[in-house]
C-alpha positions as CSV (number, residue, x, y, z in Angstrom):
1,X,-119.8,84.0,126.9
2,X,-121.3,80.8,126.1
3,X,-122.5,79.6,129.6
4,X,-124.3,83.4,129.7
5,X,-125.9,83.0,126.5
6,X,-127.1,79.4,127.2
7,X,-128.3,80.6,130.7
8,X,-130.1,82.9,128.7
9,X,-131.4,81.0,126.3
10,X,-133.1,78.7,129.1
11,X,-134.9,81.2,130.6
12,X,-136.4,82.4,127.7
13,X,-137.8,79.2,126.8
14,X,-138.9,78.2,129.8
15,X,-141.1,81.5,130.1
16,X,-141.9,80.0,126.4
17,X,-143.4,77.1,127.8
18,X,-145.1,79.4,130.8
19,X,-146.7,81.2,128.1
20,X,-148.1,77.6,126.1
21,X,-149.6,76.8,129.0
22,X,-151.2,79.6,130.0
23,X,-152.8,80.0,126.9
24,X,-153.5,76.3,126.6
25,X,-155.3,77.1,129.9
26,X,-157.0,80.0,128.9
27,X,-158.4,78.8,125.9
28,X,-159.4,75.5,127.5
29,X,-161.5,77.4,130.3
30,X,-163.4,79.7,127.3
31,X,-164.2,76.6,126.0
32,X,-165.8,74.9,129.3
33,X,-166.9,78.3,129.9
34,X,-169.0,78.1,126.5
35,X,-170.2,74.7,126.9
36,X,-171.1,75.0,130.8
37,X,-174.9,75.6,130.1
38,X,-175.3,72.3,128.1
39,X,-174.9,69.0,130.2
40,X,-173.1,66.4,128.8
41,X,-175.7,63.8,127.3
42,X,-172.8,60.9,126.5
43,X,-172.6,58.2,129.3
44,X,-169.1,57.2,130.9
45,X,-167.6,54.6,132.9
46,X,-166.3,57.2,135.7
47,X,-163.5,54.5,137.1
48,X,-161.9,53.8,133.6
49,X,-161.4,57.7,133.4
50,X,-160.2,58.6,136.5
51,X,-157.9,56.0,136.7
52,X,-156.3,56.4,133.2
53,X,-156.1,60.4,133.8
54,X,-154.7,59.9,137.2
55,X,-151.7,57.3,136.1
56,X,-151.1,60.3,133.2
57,X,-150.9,63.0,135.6
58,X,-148.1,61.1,137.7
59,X,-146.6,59.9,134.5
60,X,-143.6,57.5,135.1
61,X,-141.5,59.6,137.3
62,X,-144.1,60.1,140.0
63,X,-146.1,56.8,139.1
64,X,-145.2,55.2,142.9
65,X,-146.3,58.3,145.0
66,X,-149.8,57.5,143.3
67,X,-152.4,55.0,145.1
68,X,-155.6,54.7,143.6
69,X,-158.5,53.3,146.1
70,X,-162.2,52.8,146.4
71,X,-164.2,50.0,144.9
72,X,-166.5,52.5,142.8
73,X,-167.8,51.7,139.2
74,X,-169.9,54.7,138.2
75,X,-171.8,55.4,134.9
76,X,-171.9,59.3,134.5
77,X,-173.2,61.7,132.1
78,X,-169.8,63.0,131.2
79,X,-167.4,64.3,128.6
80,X,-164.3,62.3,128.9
81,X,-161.6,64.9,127.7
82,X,-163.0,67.2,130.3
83,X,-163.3,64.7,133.4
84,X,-160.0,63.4,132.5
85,X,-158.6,66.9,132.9
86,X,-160.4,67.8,135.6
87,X,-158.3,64.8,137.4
88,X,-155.0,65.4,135.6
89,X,-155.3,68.6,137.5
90,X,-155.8,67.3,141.1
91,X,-154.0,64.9,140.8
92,X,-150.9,67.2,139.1
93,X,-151.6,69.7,142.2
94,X,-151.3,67.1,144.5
95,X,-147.9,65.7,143.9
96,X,-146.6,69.1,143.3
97,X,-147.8,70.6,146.4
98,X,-147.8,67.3,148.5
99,X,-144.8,66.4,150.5
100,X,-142.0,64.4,148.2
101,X,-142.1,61.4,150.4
102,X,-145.8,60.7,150.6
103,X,-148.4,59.4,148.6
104,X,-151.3,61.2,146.5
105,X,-154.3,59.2,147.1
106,X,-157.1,59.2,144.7
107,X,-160.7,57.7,146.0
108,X,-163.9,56.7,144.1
109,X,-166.5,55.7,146.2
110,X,-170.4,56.5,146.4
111,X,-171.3,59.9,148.8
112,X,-174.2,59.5,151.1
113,X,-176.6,61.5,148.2
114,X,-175.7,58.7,146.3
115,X,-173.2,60.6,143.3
116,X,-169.8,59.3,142.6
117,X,-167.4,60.7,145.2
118,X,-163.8,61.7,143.8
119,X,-161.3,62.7,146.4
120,X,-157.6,63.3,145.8
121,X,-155.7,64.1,148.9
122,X,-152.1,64.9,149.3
123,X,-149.9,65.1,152.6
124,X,-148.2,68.7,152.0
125,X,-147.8,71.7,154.1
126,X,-152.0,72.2,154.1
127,X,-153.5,75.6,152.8
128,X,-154.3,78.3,155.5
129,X,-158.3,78.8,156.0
130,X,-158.2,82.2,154.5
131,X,-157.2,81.4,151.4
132,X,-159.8,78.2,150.8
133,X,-162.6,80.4,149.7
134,X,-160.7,81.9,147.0
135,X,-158.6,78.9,145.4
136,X,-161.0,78.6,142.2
137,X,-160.2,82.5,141.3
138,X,-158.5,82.3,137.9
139,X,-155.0,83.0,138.8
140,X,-155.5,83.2,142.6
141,X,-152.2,81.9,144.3
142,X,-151.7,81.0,148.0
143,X,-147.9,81.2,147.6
144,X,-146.7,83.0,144.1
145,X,-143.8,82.1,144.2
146,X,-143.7,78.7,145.0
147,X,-146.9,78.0,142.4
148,X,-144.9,80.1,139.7
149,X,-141.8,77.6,140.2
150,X,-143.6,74.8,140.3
151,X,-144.5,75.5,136.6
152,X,-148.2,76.2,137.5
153,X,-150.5,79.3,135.5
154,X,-152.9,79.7,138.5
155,X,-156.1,78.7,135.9
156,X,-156.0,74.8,137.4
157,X,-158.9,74.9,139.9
158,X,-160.6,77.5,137.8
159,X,-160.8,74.7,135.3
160,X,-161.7,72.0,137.9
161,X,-164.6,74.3,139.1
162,X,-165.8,74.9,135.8
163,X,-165.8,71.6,134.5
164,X,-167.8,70.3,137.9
165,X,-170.5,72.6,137.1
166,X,-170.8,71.7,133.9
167,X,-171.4,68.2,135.1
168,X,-174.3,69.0,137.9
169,X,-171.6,68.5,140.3
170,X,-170.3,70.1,143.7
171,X,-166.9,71.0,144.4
172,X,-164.9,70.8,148.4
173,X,-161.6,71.4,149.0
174,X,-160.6,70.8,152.9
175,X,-157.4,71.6,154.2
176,X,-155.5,71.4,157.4
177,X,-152.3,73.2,157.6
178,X,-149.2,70.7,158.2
179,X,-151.7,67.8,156.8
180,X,-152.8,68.4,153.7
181,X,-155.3,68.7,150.9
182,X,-158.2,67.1,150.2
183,X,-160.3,68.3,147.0
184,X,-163.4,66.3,146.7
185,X,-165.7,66.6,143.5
186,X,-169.3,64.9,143.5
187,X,-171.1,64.1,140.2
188,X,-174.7,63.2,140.1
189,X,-175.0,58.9,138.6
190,X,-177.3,57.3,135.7
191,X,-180.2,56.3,137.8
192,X,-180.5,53.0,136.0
193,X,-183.8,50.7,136.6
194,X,-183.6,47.6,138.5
């Protein structure tokens, strides 16, 4: 019948689209993967980054669950494109795994060492304490299910973690089940002389 072969038809391509993205994903971590051993050498305005990435992550159907705080300005050694999806994917995982109702909030602010401080933090169900020291495994997955319906190929954090190395950085995720997620990334600043 027609409604069978149109139900059919829209599973195939959305396992179409599954497959894009995982090999979008795939072939984007080979290629931080390559580059991890060189540091960036360009300087970056962190704040113009994170903020553009994070408004592209929500895009204009999750724009008002996004609040962007912290009075940060930060010059970084940095490759744009791979800061910018480093925070497309926090800030992706945090509205998809946050609670519907609530707010993802996204903070720039100086750490006590003195690097830029990013912090994304949703209000979801939390991730248990067993699982936290394995979310960077490629294609590690608290709840399969719920990560595979959600449209997600499991590589996210694996990117994230990548990409923070290849910036001199350090990578925390927090989590308290029934409160939420907090993933907080630390990149070292231009010393600049005063």
């Amino acid at each position: 019948t027609k409604e069978t072969r149109s139900r059919f038809l829209q599973t195939v391509l959305a396992e179409a689209n599954r497959l894009q993205s995982l090999v979008s994903d795939l072939m984007s971590l080979s290629q931080i993967e390559a580059e991890k051993h060189e540091a960036p050498a360009q300087t970056m305005p962190l704040r113009l980054h994170v903020e553009r990435a994070a408004r592209d992550a929500a895009g204009p159907d999750r724009l008002h669950r996004l609040l962007i705080e912290g009075s940060g300005d930060f010059t970084i050694e940095g490759d744009p494109r791979q800061i910018e999806q480093l925070v497309r994917n926090l800030v992706d995982n945090g509205l998809k795994y946050g609670a519907d109702s609530e707010s993802v909030v996204v903070t720039l602010d100086e750490a006590p060492s003195g690097d830029a401080r990013l912090s994304v933090r949703d209000f979801g169900d939390g991730i248990a304490p067993e699982h936290l020291p394995h979310l960077t495994r490629r294609f590690y997955r608290t709840d399969p299910g719920r990560s595979r319906a959600s449209g997600g190929t499991g590589l996210g954090l694996a990117i994230v973690k990548h990409i923070v190395e290849r910036h001199r950085g350090r990578l925390d995720i927090a989590s308290t089940v029934g409160e939420g997620t907090t993933v907080t990334v630390r990149i070292p600043v231009v010393k600049t002389d005063v």
